[in-house]
C-alpha positions in Angstrom: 172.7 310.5 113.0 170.7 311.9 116.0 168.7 313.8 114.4 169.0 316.0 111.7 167.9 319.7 112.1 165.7 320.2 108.6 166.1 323.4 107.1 163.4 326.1 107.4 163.1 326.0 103.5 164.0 322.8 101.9 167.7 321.6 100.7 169.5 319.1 103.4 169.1 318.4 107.1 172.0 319.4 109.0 172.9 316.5 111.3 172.9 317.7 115.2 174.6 314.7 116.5 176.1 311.6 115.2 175.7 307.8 117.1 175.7 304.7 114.4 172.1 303.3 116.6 169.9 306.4 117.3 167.3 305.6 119.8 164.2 307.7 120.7 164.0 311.6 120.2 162.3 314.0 121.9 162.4 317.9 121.8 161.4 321.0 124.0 161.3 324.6 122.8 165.2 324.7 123.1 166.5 321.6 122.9 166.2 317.9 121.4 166.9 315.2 123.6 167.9 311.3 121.9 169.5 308.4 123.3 172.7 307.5 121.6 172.5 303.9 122.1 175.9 302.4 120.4 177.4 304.9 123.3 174.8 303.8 126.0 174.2 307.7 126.6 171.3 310.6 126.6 172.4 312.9 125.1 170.8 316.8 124.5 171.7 319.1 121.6 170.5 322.4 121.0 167.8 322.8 118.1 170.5 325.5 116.4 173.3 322.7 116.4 176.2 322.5 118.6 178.3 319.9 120.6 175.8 317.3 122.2 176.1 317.0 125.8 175.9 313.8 127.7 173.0 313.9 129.5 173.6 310.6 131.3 176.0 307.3 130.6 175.7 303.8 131.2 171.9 303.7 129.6 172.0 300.6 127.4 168.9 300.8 124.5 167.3 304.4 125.8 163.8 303.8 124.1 160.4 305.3 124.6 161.7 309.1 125.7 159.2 311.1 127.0 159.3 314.5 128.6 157.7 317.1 130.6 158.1 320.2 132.7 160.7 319.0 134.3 161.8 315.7 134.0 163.2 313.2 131.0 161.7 309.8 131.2 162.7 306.2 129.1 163.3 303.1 129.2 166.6 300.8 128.8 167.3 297.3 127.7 168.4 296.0 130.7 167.6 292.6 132.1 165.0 293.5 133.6 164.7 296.8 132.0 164.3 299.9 134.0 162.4 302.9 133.4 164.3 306.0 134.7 163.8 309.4 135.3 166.2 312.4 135.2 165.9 316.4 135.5 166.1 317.9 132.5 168.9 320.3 133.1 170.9 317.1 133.7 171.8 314.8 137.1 171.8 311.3 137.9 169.5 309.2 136.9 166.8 308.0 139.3 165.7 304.4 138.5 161.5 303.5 138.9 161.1 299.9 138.8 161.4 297.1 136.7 159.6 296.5 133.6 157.8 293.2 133.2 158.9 290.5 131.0 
């Protein structure tokens, strides 16, 4: 699951999304963000639940997700891997360069 929304006072998380290889997670005030790596895609769910949106496809292994302002940031299990770099609100991914082996 990718991720689990835990209830404000106790009983069972609620799962958000559902991929059988979550990768990293990362939320903002309305949103968490994960990569859904047995679907190669970064995906965005509201924190109240709903229908995940694919954020961006074709991302094998999205690890290390970070965020800011404006902007979600990982890495992928490519060969070599690639650190990309994608509006929040959604668009194509911008590739920076490789990562060192």
């Amino acid at each position: 699951m990718c991720p689990d929304k835990p209830p404000t006072r106790g009983g069972v998380g609620l799962p958000l999304a559902n991929d059988a290889d979550p990768g990293s997670i990362v939320l903002d005030a309305t949103n968490v963000y994960c990569g859904a790596n047995s679907q190669h895609n970064l995906m965005r769910v509201a924190k109240t639940g709903g229908m995940p949106v694919s954020l961006a496809s074709s991302q094998p292994g999205v690890f290390g997700l970070s965020i800011d302002a404006h902007n979600l940031y990982w890495a992928t299990h490519t060969n070599p891997g690639s650190v990309m770099q994608m509006p929040i609100g959604g668009g194509t991914p911008i590739p920076g360069r490789a990562a060192p082996r």
